[in-house]
DRENLUMZA-28419 format. One record per atom (N, C-alpha, C, O): residue in one letter; x, y, z. Coordinates in steps of 0.02 Angstrom, whole numbers, plus 50000, padded with zeros to 5 digits. Layout:
REM residues N
AXYZ
...
***
This chain:
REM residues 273
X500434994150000
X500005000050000
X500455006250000
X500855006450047
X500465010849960
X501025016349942
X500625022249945
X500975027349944
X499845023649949
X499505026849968
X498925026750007
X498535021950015
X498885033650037
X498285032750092
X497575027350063
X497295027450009
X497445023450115
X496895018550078
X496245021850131
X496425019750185
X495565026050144
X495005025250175
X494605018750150
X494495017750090
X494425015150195
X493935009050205
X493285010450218
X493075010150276
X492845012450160
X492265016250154
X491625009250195
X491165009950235
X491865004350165
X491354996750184
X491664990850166
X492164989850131
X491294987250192
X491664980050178
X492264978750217
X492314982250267
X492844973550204
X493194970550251
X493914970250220
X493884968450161
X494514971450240
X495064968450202
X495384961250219
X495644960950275
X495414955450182
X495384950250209
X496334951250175
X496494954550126
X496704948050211
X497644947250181
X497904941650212
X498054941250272
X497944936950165
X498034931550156
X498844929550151
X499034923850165
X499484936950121
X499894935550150
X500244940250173
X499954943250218
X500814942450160
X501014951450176
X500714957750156
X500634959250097
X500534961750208
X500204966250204
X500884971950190
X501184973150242
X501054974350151
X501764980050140
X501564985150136
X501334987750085
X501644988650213
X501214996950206
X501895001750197
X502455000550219
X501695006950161
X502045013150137
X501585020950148
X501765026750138
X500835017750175
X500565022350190
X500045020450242
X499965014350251
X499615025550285
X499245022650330
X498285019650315
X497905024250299
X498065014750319
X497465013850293
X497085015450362
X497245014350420
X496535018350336
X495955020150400
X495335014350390
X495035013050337
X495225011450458
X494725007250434
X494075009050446
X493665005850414
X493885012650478
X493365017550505
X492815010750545
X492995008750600
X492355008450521
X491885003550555
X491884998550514
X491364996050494
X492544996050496
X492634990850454
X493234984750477
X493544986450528
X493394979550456
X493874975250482
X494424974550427
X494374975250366
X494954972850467
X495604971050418
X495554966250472
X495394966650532
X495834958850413
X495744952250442
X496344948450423
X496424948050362
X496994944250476
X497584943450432
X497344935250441
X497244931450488
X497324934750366
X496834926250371
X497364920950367
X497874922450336
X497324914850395
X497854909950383
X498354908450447
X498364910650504
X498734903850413
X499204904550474
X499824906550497
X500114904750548
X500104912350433
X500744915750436
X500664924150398
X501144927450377
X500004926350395
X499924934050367
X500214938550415
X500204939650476
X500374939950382
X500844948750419
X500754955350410
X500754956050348
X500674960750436
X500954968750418
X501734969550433
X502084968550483
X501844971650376
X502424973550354
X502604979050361
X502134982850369
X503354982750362
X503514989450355
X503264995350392
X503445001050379
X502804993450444
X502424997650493
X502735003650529
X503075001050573
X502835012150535
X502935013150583
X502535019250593
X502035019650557
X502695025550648
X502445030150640
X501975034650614
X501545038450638
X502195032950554
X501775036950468
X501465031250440
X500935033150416
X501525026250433
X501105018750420
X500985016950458
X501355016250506
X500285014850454
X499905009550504
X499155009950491
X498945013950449
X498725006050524
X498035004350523
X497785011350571
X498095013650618
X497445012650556
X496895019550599
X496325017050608
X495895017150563
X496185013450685
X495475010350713
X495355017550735
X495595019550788
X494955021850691
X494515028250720
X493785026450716
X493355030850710
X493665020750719
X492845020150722
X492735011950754
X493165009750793
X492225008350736
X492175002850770
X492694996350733
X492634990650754
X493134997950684
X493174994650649
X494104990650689
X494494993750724
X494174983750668
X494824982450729
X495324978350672
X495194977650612
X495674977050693
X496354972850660
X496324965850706
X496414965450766
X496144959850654
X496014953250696
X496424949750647
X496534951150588
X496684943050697
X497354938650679
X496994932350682
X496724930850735
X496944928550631
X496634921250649
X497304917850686
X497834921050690
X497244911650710
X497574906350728
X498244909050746
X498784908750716
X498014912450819
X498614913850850
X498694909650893
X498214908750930
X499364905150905
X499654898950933
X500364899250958
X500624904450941
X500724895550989
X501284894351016
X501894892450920
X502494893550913
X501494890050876
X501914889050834
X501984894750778
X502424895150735
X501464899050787
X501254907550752
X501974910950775
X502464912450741
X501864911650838
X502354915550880
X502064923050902
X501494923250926
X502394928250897
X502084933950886
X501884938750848
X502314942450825
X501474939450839
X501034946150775
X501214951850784
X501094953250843
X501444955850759
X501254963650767
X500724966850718
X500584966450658
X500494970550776
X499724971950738
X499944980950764
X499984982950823
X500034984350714
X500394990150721
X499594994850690
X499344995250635
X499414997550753
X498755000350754
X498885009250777
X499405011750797
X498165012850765
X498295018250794
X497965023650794
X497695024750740
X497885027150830
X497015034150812
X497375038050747
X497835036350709
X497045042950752
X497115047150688
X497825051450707
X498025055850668
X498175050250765
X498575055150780
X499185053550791
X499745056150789
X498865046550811
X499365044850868
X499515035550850
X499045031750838
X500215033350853
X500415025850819
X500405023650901
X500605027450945
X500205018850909
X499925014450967
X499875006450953
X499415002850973
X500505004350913
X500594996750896
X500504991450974
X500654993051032
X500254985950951
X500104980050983
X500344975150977
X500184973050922
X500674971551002
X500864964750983
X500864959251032
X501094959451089
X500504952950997
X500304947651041
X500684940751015
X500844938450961
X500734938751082
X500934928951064
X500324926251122
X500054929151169
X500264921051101
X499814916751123
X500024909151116
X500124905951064
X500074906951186
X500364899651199
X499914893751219
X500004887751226
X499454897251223
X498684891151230
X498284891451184
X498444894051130
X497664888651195
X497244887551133
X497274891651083
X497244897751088
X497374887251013
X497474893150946
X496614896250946
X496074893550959
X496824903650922
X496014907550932
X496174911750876
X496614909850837
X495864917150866
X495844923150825
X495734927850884
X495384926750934
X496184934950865
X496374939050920
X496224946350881
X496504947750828
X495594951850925
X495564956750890
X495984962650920
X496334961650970
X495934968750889
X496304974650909
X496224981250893
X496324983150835
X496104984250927
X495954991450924
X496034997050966
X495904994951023
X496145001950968
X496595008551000
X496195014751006
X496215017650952
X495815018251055
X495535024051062
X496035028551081
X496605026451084
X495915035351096
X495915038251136
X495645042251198
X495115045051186
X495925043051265
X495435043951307
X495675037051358
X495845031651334
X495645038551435
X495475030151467
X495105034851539
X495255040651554
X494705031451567
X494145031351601
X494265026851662
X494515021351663
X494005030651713
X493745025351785
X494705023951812
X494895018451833
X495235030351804
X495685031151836
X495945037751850
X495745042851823
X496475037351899
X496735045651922
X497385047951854
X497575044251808
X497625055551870
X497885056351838
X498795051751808
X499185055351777
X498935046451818
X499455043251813
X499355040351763
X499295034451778
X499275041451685
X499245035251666
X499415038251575
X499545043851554
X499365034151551
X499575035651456
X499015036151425
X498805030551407
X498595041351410
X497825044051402
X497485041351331
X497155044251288
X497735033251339
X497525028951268
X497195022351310
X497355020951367
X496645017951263
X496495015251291
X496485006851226
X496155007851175
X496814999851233
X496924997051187
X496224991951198
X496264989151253
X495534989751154
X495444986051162
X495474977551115
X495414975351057
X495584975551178
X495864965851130
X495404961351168
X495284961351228
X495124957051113
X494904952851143
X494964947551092
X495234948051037
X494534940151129
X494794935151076
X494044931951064
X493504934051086
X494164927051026
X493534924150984
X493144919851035
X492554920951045
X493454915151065
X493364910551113
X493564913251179
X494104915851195
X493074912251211
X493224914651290
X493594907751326
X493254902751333
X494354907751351
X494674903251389
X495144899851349
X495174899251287
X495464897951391
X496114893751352
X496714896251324
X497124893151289
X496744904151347
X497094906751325
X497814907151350
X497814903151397
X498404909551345
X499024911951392
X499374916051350
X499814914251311
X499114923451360
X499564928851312
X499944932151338
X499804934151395
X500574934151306
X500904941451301
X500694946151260
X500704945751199
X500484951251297
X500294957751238
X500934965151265
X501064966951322
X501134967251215
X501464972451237
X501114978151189
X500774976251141
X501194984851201
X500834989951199
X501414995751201
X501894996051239
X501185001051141
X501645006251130
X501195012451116
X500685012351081
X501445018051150
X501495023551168
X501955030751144
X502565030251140
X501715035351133
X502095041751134
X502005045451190
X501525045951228
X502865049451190
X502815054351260
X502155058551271
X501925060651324
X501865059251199
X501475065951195
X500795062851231
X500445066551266
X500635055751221
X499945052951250
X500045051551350
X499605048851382
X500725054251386
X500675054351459
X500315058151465
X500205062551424
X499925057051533
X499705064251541
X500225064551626
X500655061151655
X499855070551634
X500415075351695
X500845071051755
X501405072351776
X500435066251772
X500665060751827
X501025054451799
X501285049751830
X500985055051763
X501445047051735
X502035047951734
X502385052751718
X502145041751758
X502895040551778
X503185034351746
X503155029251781
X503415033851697
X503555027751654
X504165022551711
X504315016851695
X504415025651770
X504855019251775
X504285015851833
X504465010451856
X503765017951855
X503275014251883
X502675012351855
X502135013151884
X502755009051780
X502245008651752
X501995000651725
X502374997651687
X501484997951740
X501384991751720
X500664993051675
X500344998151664
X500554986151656
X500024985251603
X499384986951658
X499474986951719
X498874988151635
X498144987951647
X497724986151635
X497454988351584
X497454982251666
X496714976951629
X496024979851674
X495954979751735
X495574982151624
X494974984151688
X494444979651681
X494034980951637
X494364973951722
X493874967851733
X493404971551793
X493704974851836
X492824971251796
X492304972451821
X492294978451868
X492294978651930
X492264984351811
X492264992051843
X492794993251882
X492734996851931
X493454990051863
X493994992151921
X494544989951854
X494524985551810
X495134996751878
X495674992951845
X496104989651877
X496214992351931
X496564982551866
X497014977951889
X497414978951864
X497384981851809
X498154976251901
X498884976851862
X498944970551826
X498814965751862
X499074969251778
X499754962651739
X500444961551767
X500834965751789
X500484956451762
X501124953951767
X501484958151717
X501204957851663
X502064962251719
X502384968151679
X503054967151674
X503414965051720
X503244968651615
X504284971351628
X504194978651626
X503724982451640
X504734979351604
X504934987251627
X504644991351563
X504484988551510
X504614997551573
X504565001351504
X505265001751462
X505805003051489
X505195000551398
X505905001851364
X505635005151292
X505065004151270
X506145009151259
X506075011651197
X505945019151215
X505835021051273
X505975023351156
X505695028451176
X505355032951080
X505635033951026
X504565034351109
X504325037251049
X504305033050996
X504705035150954
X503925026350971
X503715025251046
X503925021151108
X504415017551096
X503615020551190
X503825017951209
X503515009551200
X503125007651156
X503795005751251
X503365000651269
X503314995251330
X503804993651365
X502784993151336
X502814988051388
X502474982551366
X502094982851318
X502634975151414
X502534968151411
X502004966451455
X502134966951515
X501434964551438
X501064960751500
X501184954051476
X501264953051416
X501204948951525
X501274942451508
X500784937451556
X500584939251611
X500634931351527
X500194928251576
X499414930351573
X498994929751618
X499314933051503
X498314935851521
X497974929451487
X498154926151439
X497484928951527
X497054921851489
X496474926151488
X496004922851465
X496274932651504
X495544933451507
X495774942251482
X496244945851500
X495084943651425
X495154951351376
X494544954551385
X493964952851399
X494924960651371
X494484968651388
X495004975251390
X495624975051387
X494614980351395
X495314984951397
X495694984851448
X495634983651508
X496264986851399
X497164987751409
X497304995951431
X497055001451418
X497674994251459
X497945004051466
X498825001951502
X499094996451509
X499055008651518
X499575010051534
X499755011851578
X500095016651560
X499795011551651
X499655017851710
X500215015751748
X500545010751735
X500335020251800
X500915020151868
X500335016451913
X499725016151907
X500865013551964
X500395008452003
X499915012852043
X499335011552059
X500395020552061
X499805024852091
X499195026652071
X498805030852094
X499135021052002
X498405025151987
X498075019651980
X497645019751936
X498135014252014
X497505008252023
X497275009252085
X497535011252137
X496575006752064
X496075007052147
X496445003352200
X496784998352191
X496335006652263
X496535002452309
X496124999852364
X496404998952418
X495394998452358
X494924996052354
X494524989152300
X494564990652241
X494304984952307
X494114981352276
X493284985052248
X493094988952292
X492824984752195
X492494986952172
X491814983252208
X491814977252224
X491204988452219
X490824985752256
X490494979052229
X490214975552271
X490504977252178
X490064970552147
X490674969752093
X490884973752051
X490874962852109
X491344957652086
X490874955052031
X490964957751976
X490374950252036
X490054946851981
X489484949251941
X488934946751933
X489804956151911
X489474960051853
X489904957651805
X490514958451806
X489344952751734
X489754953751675
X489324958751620
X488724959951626
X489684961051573
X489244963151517
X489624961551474
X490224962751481
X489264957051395
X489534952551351
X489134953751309
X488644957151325
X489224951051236
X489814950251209
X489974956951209
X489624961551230
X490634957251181
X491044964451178
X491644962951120
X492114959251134
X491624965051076
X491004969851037
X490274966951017
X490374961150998
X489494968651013
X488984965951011
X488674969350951
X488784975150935
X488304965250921
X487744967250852
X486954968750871
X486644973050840
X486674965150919
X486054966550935
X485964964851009
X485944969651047
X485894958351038
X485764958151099
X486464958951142
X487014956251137
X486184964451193
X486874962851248
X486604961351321
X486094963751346
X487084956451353
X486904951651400
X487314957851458
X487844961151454
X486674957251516
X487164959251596
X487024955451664
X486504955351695
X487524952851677
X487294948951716
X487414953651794
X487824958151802
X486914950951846
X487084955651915
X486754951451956
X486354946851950
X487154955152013
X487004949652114
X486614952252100
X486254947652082
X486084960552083
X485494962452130
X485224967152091
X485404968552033
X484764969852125
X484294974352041
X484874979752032
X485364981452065
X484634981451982
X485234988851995
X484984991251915
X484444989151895
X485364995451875
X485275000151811
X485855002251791
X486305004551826
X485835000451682
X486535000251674
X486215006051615
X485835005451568
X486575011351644
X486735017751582
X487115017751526
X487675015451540
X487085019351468
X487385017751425
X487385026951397
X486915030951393
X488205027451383
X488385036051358
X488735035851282
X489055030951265
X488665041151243
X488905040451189
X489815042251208
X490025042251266
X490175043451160
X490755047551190
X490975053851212
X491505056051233
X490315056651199
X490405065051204
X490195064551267
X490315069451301
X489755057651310
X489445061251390
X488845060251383
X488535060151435
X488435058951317
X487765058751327
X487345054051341
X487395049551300
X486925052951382
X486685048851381
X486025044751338
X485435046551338
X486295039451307
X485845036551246
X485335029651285
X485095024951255
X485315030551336
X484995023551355
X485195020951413
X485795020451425
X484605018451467
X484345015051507
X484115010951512
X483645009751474
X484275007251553
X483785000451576
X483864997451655
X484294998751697
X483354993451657
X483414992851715
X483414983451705
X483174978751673
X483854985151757
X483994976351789
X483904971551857
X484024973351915
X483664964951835
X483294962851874
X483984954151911
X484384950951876
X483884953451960
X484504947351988
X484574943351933
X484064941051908
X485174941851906
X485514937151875
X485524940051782
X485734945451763
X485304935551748
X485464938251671
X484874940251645
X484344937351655
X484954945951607
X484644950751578
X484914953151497
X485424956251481
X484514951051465
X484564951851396
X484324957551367
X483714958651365
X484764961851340
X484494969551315
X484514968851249
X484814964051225
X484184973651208
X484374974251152
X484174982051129
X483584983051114
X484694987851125
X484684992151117
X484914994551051
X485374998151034
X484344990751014
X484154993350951
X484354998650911
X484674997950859
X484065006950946
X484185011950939
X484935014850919
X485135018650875
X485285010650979
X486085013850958
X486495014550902
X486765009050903
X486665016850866
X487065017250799
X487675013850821
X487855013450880
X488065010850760
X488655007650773
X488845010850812
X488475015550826
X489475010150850
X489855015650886
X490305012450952
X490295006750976
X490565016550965
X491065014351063
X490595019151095
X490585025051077
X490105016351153
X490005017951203
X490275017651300
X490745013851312
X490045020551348
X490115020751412
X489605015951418
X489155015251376
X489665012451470
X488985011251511
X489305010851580
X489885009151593
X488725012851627
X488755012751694
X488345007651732
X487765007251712
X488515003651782
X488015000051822
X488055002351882
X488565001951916
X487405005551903
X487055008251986
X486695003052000
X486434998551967
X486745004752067
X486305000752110
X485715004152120
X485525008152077
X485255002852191
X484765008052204
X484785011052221
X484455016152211
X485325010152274
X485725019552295
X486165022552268
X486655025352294
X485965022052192
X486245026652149
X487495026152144
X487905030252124
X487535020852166
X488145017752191
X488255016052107
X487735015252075
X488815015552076
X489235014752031
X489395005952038
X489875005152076
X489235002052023
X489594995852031
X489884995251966
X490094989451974
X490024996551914
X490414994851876
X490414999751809
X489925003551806
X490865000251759
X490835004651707
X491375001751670
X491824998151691
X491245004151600
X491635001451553
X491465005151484
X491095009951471
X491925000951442
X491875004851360
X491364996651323
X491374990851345
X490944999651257
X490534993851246
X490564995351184
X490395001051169
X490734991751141
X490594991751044
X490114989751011
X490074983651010
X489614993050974
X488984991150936
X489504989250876
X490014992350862
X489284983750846
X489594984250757
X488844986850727
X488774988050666
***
């Protein structure tokens, strides 16, 4: 690819080297590296994939004999490459890069990566994650910085190495069997509290029509566009609850889960395709 490519619809399926010379935007569309040895090539800075909409960079049959992918992703501004190995069950592994991260203090690299995989379990990944100086914000401190996983309205640390490189930088989480967003932060900026309700899920992620929430107790899960607004309510009743919020246009949303006293038990980012 030697010039800018926009991905108006439809899918790019690459079956073997992908050789970028320029950056393709996929907007709400997929680039898919099919098989069991496709690659992006030549990736850096000024080349790369631009997930600015719902659209992600997915790897079939990532395995212990694959090795590692680089999936060199990134907003419209900013290069925010990914790269995964996977030593348990072979799966297909997606990827995509906002900007913005949510539900932490000021310590952290103000991008947010989300990955997830096809099959829930069986997994054992390394994902490492890259950064520019320009995406710290004021409190970050790169020699106290580990990976971030936020599982049920709280963010957790990864098993981490150190930060190395610079512009961009990067770091290693190793050991994840379970996906959702990624971030970057100093340890000072994880809760140091456990989150009031542990067994809230909301699934699938990314979703097409019905989305599932499961909860201990009644409570209400808000759903915000990215600007703050709020597009939708519902209310929830003990155990699983099947929504289907029709209305929403493709898109990355917020949602919030309250209780009845108006209490926060959980929040997160959610993908309509």
């Amino acid at each position: 690819i030697s010039s800018p490519m926009n991905v108006e619809s439809g899918t790019l399926n690459i079956s073997g080297n992908l050789d970028l010379g320029a950056k393709i935007t996929l907007n709400n569309n997929n680039l898919n590296l099919k098989g069991n040895s496709s690659q992006i090539t030549n990736a850096n800075a000024s080349n790369y994939i631009v997930t600015n909409g719902t659209g992600s960079v997915n790897v079939e049959n990532l395995n212990s004999a694959r090795g590692t992918v680089n999936l060199p992703i990134g907003t419209a501004t900013n290069y925010n490459p990914v790269s995964i190995a996977n030593t348990g069950t072979s799966d297909t592994f997606s990827a995509r890069v906002s900007e913005g991260i949510s539900n932490t203090t000021n310590g952290a690299v103000n991008t947010t990566w989300e990955i997830s995989e096809a099959i829930a379990g069986g997994s054992n990944a390394t994902i490492s994650l890259g950064w520019n100086a320009s995406q710290q914000n004021g409190a970050f401190n790169p020699n106290n910085a580990t990976v971030g996983h936020y599982v049920n309205g709280a963010w957790t640390a990864e098993n981490s190495g150190a930060v190395s490189g610079s512009n961009p930088y990067n770091i290693t989480g190793t050991g994840i069997t379970s996906f959702s967003p990624f971030a970057v932060m100093h340890r000072g900026a994880l809760p140091t509290a456990e989150p009031l309700k542990k067994n809230i899920s909301v699934y699938p992620n990314p979703f097409r029509e019905a989305l599932t929430v499961t909860a201990e107790d009644k409570a209400t899960v808000h759903l915000y566009d990215m600007s703050g607004k709020m597009v939708g309510s519902h209310a929830l009743v003990k155990g699983t609850n099947v929504l289907n919020p029709a209305a929403l246009k493709p898109g990355v949303y917020i949602y919030q889960i309250k209780n009845t006293n108006d209490e926060i038990l959980s929040s997160g980012k959610i993908i309509k395709k």
